[in-house]
N, C-alpha and C positions, 0 to 999 in steps of 0.2 A: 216354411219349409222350402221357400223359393232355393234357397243355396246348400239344399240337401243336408242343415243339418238345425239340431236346435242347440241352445244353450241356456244356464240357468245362472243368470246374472250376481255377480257378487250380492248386490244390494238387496236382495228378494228373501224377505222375510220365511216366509212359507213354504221352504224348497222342497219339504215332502211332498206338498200342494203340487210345486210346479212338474216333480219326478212323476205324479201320478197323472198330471197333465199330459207330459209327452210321452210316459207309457202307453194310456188312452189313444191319442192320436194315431199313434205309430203301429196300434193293432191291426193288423189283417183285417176286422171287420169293419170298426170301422174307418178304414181305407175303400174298403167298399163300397159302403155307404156316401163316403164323401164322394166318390167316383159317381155313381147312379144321383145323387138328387143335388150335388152343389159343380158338376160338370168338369172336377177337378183330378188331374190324372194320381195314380196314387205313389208314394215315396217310396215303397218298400216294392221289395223285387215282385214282377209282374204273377208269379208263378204261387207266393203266398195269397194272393186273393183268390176269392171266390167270383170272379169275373170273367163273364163269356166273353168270347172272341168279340161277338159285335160289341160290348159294354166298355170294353180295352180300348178298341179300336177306337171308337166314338170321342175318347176323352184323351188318347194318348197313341203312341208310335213303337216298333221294335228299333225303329233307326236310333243312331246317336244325336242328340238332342245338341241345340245350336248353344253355347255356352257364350254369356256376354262376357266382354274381354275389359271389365272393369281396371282392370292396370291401366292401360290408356290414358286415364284421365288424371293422371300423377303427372304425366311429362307430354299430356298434350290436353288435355283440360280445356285451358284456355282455348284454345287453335277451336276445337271440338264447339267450344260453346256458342262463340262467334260465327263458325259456319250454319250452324245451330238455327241462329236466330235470320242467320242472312237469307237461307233455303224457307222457313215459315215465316218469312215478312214479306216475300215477292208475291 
């Protein structure tokens, strides 16, 4: 759920399986849960959990979250990796 969404790949046999999967996940409770004991902030809007303030807070932010700018690396890739390696080899 890193890129806020899931999908259920052509090839996957079982797609009832996987539809019951990210139903699961994507429930309010357990979002909760995964927030309180795997330290993970939860996907779905702050306001469907059952989570206090301190429990939110602990694991997640109101602010706008920093989005990595994976475009970049189409037309600077290269340039990117190079620095990469030159900044973790000094």
């Amino acid at each position: 759920m890193d890129f806020g969404s899931w999908i259920v790949p052509k090839a996957v046999e079982a797609v009832d399986a996987a539809h019951v999967l990210v139903d699961f996940i994507s429930d309010a409770a357990t979002q909760s849960l995964l927030a309180r004991n795997v330290s993970t902030a939860p996907v779905i809007a702050r306001g469907l959990t059952d989570l206090s303030e301190a429990e939110f807070l602990a694991v997640s932010s109101d602010i706008p979250p920093i989005v990595p700018r994976h475009d970049i690396y189409g037309t600077d890739g290269a340039w990117i990796g190079d620095r990469w390696n030159e900044i973790i080899t000094q």
